[in-house]
C-alpha positions in Angstrom: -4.9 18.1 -3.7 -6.9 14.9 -5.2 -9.8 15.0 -6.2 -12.8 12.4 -5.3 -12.0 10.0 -8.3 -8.2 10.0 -7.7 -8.5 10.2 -4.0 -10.3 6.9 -4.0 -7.8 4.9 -6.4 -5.0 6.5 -3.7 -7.1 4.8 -0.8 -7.5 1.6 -2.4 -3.7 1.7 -2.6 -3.2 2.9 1.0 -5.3 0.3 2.4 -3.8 -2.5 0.2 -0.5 -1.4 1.7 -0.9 -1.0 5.3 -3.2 -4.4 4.5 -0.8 -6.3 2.9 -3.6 -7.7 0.8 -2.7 -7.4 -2.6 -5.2 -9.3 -4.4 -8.0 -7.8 -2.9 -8.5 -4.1 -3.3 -10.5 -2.5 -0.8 -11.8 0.8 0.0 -13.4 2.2 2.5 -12.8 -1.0 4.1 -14.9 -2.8 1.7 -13.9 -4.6 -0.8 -14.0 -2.8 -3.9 -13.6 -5.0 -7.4 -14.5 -2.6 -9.6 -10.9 -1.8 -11.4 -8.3 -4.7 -11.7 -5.2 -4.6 -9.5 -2.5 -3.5 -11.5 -2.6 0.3 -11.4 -3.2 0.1 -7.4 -0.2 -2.5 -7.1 2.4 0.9 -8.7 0.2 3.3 -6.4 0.9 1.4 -3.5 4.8 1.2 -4.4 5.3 4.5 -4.9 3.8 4.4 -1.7 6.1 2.3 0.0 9.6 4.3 -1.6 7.9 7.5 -1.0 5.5 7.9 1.7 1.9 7.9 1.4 1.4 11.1 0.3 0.0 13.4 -3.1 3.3 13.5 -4.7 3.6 9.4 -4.3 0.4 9.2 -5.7 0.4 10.9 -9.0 4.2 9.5 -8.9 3.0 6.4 -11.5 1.1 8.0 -13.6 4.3 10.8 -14.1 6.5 8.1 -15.0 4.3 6.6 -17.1 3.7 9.6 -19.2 7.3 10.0 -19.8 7.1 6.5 -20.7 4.3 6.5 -23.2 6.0 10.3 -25.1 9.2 8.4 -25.4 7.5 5.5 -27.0 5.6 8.2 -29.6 9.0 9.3 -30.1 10.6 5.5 -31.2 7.7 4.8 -32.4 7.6 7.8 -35.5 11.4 7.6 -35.6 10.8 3.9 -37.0 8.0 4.7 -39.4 8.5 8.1 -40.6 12.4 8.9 -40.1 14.2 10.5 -37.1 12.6 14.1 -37.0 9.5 12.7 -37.2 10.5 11.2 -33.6 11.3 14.3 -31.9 8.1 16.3 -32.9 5.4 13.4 -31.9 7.6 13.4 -28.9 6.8 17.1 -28.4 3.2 17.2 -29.4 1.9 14.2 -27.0 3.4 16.2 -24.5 1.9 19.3 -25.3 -1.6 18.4 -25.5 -3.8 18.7 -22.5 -5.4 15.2 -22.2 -1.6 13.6 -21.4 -0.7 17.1 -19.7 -3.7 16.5 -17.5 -3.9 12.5 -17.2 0.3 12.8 -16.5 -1.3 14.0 -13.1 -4.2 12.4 -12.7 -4.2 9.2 -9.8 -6.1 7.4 -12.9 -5.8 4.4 -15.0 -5.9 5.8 -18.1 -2.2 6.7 -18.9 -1.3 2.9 -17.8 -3.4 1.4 -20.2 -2.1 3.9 -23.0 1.2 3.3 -22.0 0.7 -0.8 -22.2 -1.9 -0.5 -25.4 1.2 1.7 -27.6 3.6 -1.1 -26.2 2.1 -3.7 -27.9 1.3 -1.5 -31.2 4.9 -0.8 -31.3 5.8 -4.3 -30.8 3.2 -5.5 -33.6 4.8 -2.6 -35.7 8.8 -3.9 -35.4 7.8 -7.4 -35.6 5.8 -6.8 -39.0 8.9 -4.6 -40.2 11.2 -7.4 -39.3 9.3 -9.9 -41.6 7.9 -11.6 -38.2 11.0 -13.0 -37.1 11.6 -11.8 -33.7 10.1 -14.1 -30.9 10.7 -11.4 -27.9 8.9 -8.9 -30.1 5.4 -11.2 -29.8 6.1 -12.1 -26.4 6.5 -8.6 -25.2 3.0 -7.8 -27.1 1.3 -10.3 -25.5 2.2 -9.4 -22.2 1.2 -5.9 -22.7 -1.6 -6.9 -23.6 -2.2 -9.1 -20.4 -1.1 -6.7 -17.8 -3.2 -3.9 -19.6 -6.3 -6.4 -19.0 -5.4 -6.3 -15.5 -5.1 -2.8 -15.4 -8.8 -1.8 -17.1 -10.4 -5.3 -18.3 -11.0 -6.8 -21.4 -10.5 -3.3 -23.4 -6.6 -4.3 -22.7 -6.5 -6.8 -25.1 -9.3 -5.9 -27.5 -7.9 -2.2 -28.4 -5.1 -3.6 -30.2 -5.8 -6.8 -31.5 -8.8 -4.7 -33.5 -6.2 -2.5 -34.5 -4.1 -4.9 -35.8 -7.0 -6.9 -37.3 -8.4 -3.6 -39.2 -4.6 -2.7 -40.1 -4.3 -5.7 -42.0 -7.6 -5.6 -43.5 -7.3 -2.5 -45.0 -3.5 -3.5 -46.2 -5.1 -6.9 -47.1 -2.8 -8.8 -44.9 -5.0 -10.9 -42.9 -3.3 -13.8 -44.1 0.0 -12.4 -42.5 -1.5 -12.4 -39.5 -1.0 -16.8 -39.5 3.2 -15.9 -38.8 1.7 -14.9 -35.0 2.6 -17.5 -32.5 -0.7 -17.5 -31.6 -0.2 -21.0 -29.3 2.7 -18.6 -27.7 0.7 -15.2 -27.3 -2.4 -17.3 -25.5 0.3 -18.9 -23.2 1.8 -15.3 -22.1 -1.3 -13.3 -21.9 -2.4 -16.0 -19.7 0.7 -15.7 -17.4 0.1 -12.6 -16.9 -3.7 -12.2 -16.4 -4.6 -15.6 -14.5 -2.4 -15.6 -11.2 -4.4 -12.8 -10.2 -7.5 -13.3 -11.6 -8.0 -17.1 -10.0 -6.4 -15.4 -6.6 -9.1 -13.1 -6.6 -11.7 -15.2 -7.8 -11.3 -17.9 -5.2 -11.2 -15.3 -2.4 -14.6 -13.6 -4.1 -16.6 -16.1 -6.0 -18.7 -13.5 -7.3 -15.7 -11.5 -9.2 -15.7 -13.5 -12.2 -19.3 -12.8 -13.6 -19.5 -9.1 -12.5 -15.8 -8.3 -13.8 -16.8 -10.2 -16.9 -20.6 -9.4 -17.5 -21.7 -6.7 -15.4 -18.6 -4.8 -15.5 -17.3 -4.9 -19.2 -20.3 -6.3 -21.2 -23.7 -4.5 -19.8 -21.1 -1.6 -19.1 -20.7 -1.8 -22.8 -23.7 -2.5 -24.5 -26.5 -0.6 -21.6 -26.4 2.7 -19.7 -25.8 0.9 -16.4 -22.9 2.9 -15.4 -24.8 6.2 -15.8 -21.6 7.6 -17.8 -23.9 8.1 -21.4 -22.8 10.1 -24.2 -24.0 10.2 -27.4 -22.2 9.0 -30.7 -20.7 12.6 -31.0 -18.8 12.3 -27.6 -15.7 12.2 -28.6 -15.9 14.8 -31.3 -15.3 18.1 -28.6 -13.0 15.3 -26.5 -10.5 15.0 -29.5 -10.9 18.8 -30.5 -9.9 20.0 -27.4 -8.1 17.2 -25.4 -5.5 17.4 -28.6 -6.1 20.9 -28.6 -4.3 22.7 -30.4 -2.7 19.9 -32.8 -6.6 18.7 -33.8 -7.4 21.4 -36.0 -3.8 21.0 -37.4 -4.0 17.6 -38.4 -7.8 17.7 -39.5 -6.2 20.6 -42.5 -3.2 18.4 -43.3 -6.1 15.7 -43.7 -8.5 17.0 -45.7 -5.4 18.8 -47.5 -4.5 15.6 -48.7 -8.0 14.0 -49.2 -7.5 13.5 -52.9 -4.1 11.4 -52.6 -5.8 8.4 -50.8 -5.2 5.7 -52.8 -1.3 6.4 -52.3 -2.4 5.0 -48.9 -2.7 1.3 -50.3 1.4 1.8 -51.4 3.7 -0.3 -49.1 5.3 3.4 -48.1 2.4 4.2 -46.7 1.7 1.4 -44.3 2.8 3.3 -41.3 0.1 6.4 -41.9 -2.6 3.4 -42.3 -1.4 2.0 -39.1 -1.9 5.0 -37.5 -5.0 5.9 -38.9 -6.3 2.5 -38.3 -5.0 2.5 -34.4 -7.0 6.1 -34.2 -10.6 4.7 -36.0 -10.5 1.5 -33.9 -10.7 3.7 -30.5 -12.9 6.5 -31.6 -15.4 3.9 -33.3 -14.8 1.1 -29.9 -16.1 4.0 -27.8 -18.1 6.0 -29.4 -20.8 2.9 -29.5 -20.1 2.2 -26.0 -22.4 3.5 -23.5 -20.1 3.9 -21.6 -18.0 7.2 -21.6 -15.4 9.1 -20.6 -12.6 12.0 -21.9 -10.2 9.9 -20.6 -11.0 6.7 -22.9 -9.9 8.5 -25.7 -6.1 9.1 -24.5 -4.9 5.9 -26.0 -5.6 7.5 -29.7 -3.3 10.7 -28.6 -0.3 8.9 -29.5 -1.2 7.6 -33.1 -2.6 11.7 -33.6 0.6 12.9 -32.5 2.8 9.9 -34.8 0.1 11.4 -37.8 0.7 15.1 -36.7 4.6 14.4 -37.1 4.3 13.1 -40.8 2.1 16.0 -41.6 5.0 18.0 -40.5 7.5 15.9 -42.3 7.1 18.1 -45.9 6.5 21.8 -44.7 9.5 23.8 -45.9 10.9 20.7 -47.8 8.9 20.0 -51.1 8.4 22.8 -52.9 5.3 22.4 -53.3 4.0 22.7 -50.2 6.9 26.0 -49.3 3.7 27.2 -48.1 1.0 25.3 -47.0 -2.4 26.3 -47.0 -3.6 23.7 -44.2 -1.1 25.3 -41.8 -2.4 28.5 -43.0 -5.9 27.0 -42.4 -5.1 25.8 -38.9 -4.0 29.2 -37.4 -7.1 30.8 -39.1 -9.1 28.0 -37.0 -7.0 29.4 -33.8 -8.0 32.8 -34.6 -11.3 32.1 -34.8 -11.6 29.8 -31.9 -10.0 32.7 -29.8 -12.6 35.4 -30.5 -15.4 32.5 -29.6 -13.2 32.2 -26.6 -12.7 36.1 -25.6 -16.3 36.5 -25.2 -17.5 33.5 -23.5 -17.5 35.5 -20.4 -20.5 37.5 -22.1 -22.8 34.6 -21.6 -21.9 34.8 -17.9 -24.1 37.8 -17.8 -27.5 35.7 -18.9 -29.0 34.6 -15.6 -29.7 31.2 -16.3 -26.2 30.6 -17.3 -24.7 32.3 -13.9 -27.0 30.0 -12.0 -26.2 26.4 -13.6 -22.6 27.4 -13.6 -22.2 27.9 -10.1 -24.6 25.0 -8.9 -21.4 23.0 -10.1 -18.8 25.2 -9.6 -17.7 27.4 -6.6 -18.6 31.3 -7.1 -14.5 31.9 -6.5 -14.1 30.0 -9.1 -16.3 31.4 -11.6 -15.1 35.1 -10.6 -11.6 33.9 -11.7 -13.0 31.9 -15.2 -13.9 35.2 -16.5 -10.7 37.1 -17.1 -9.1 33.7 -17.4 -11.1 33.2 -20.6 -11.0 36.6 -21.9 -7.1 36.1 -22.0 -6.6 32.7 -23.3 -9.2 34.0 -26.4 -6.9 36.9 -26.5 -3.9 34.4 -26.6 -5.0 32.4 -29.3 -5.8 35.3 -31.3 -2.3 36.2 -30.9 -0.7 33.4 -32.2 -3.2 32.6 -35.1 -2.3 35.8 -36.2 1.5 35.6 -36.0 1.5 31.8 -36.8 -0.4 33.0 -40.0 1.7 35.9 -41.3 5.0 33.4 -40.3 3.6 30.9 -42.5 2.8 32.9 -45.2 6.3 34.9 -45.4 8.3 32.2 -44.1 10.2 29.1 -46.7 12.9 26.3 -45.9 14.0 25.5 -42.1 11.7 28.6 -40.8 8.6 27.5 -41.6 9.4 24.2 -40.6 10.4 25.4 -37.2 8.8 28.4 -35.9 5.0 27.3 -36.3 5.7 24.0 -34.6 7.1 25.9 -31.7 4.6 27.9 -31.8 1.7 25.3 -31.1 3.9 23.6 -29.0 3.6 26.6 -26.4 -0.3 27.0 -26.5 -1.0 24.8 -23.6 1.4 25.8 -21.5 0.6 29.3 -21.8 -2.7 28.9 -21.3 -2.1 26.7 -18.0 0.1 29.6 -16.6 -2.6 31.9 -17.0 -5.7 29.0 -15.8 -3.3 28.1 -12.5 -5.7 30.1 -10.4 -8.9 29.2 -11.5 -7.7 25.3 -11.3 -6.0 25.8 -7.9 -8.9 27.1 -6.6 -11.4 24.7 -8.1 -9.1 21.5 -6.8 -9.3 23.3 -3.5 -12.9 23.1 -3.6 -13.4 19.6 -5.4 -10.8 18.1 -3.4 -11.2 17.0 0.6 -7.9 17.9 1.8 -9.0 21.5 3.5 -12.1 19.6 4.7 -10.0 16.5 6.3 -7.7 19.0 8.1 -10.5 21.0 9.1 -11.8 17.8 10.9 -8.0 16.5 12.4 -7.5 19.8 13.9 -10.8 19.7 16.0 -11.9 18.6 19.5 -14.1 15.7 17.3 -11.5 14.6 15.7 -12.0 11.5 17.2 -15.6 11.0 16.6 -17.0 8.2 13.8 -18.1 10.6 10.9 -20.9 9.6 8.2 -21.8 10.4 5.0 -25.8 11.1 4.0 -26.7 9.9 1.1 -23.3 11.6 -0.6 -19.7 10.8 -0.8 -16.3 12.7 -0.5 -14.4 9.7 -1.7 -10.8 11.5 -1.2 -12.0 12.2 2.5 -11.5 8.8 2.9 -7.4 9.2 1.8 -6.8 12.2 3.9 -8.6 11.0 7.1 -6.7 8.1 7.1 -9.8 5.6 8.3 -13.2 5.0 7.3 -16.2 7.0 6.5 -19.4 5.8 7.1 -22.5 6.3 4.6 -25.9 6.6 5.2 -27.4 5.2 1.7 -30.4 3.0 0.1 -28.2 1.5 -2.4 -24.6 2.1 -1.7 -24.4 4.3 -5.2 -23.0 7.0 -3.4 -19.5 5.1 -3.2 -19.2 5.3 -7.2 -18.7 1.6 -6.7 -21.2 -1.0 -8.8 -19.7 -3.9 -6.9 -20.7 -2.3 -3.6 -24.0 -1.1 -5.4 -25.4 -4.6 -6.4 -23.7 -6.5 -3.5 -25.1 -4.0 -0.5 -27.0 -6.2 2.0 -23.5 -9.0 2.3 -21.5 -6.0 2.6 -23.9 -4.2 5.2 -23.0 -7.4 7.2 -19.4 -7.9 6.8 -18.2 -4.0 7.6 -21.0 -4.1 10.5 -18.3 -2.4 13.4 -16.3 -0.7 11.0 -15.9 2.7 12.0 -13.7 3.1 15.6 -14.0 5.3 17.9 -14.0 5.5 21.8 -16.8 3.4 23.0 -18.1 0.5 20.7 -17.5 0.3 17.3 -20.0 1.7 15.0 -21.6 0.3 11.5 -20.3 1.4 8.4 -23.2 1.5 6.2 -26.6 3.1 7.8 -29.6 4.0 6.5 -31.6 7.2 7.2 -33.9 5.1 10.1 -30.7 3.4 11.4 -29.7 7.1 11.7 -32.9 8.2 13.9 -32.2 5.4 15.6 -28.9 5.9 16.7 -29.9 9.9 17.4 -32.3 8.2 20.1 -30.3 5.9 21.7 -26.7 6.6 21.3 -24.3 7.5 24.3 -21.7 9.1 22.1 -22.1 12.0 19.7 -21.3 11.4 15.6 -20.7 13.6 13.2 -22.4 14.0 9.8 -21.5 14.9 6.3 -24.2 16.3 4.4 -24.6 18.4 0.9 -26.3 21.6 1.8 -29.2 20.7 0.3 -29.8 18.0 2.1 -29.4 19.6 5.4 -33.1 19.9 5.7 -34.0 16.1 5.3 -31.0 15.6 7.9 -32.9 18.0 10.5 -36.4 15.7 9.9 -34.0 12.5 10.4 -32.4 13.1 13.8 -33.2 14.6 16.9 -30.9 17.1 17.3 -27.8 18.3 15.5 -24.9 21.4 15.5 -23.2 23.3 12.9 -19.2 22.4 12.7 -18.2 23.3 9.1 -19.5 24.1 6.2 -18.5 25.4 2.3 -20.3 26.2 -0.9 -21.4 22.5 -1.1 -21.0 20.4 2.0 -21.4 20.5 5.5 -20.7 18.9 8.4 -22.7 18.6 11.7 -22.6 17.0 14.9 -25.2 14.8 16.2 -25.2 14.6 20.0 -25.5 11.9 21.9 -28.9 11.2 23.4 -30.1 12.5 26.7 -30.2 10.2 29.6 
């Protein structure tokens, strides 16, 4: 099941394949420019070896998990020694933002993917004394084909890492032995085809891809996705749950060592540490946020996570750690907080917000779901704890690690219910066959003034929308460019009879309710349902859920 946001990025590839236009995406039948073309371009393969269908579509962004934890694995093999490699293997996978976004029909693991390529190539090419040629080419292009996957951020993530890398090791100068000339002419290569392509076939791509989409998005609250500069605080806490609180101990364990960190032995931890800062600080002033921004700076946690590993049950010193210690204290804690969430259930204000967002199913199944996982992490603090403090040599290396590495998958097995049910709900799969099953399946459908963007995916054809300013279709371009696209997509939706207009407005609606010699059918959140009944003249129940509902508006009477 897909939900809206990944049901719409699978549409825009399903239309670019059966289109055959793969420089401009579309959806909904209109063009839609908000996202470069890169990450649609793998949907739409995996379409074509595969069939269009949900496996296909979260196909890519599999792969490119597996991609991106064998990478962490090279990557801490070359900077901290071979079982340093295995174990940030083992923690990316194991923490729920790449668990989660390894699924997802969402740009986010592409771009973290190509971003940790071209660290890792700035990272071998500086270890080779910046000899290798293939090294800087491969960086560059990284770079370019992450700017056509999510915009200027493609580029910008690392070259600020590597400019605040060699800051801090005072290398700026070093930087001069980049072919520059060479880096320009490939990132080039691999962003301009497309962008000129689309750019000639949408003049007005180039100033809201460049302005309106990456600098207001940047600097203003015009894409409504606010946060403040805090944000990513809970998003690292939990989304590299439960390795954050590990690495935070081994941290502030070794606070007082920091000036080792200008050594040449330590270059690789102020890589890391540099490659974390530059994407919590880049987005944290943005105004523009999201959990899945952050994913990028997984793989640098997980390279430092594997260092901090590197001396438990070696040095003597440290045959018992205290921030490991620490750390499963923290997961004691956490899981009592945990075990009684479902308390606040009980306060009447809480019941009520929760389930204006989120299906009363679902909430009935949070509750016990909670109460375990607390119980769970209770569990293992306390075992992880006592093994730590008894434990010496290979054991206390070992066990504790494997420990961690199980927390999220236990907790998933017991949240597979709760999620499966709230997909169910989110997503418009049950909805679309609800609708291909019926005697209307024929009928043009519209939207009022809301959006199922995954109905789109699983009705195979367009949805019409009854808007004011086109906001509903979580698309700016289609936002600010409404009254051209009102007029190109005027017979969009098909139907027996004439064609009908894709984007309405609530007297267009009326209108049609007056005049029309076919029935449509109407997609409405509940409650709306009473501004729908003082729109039209007459209209039937269909369908309905705990947040939608569909009704048919007849044709007029003759």
């Amino acid at each position: 099941m897909l939900e809206p946001d990944e049901g719409r990025n699978a549409e825009v590839a399903r239309e670019m394949l059966t289109s055959g236009d793969l420089i401009t995406p579309h959806f909904d039948s209109l063009v839609y420019l908000d996202k470069p073309a890169a990450y649609f371009w793998l949907v739409a393969g995996s379409f074509r070896l595969l069939g269009v269908n949900e496996g296909a579509a979260r196909m890519p962004s599999a792969l490119l998990a597996l991609g991106t934890m064998l990478l962490a694995w090279f990557a801490a093999r070359r900077m901290f020694g071979n079982s340093a490699g295995v174990r940030a293997g083992i923690v990316f996978a194991t923490t729920p933002l790449a668990i989660a976004f390894s699924r997802l029909v969402i740009f986010d693991m592409l771009l973290a993917f190509l971003v940790t390529a071209a660290l890792l190539c700035f990272w071998l090419f500086r270890d080779s004394s910046f000899k290798s040629i293939w090294l800087q080419v491969t960086m560059f292009a990284a770079m370019g084909v992450a700017t056509i996957t999510k915009g200027p951020v493609g580029f910008l993530l690392p070259l600020l890492t590597i400019l605040a890398f060699a800051t801090v090791r005072g290398e700026v100068k070093e930087l001069k032995r980049l072919r520059w000339g060479l880096g320009v002419a490939v990132f080039l290569a691999t962003t301009l085809p497309w962008f000129a392509a689309v750019s000639v076939r949408n003049p007005a791509f180039p100033r809201y891809a460049l302005w309106e989409e990456s600098l207001q998005r940047f600097a203003t609250s015009s894409a409504r996705r606010g946060g403040n500069i805090f944000y990513y605080v809970p998003v690292f806490l939990l989304g590299f749950f439960p390795w954050s609180f590990f690495v935070m101990a081994a941290g502030w364990a070794r606070r007082r060592s920091w000036r080792l960190l200008r050594e040449e032995k330590s270059a690789a931890v102020v890589f890391a540490l540099a490659w974390v800062a530059v994407i919590f600080i880049f987005f944290s002033i943005s105004q523009s946020k999201l959990p899945g921004y952050f994913l990028p700076a997984v793989v640098p946690l997980s390279l430092l996570t594997a260092n901090a590993w590197e001396g438990v049950g070696v040095e003597d010193s440290q045959a018992r750690p205290r921030w490991l210690q620490g750390g499963f204290v923290a997961l004691v804690v956490l899981g009592v907080v945990v075990a009684a969430l479902p308390q606040a259930f009980r306060a009447p204000s809480v019941d009520i917000a929760l389930t204006r967002k989120v299906p009363g199913a679902v909430v009935a199944l949070m509750k016990p779901a909670l109460f375990y996982s607390g119980l769970i992490l209770v569990a293992l603090g306390l075992v992880g704890r006592r093994v730590t403090a008894r434990s010496r040599g290979r054991t206390l290396a070992l066990v504790p690690f494997v420990m961690l590495a199980i927390v999220v998958p236990l907790l998933l097995i017991r949240w597979i219910a709760p999620l499966r049910s709230y997909y169910a709900s989110a997503s418009s799969r049950l909805l679309a066959q609800t609708l291909l099953r019926s005697p209307e399946r024929d009928l043009p459908i519209y939207a009022y003034y809301s959006f199922r963007t995954s109905l789109v995916f699983y009705l195979r054809r367009p949805v019409g929308l009854v808007t004011t300013d086109g906001i509903e279709l979580t698309s700016h371009f289609v936002a600010r460019h409404l009254p051209e696209l009102r007029r190109s997509s005027a017979a969009a939706l098909t139907g027996p009879g004439q064609p009908e207009p894709l984007l309405i407005d609530a007297a267009d609606l009326r209108n049609r309710s007056l005049h029309a010699s076919r029935p449509v059918l109407v997609l409405v959140p509940n409650q709306n349902v009473t501004s729908l009944s003082q729109t039209v003249v007459r209209m039937e129940p269909l369908w309905s859920d705990w947040e939608f509902s569909i009704w048919k508006i007849p044709a007029a009477e003759k």
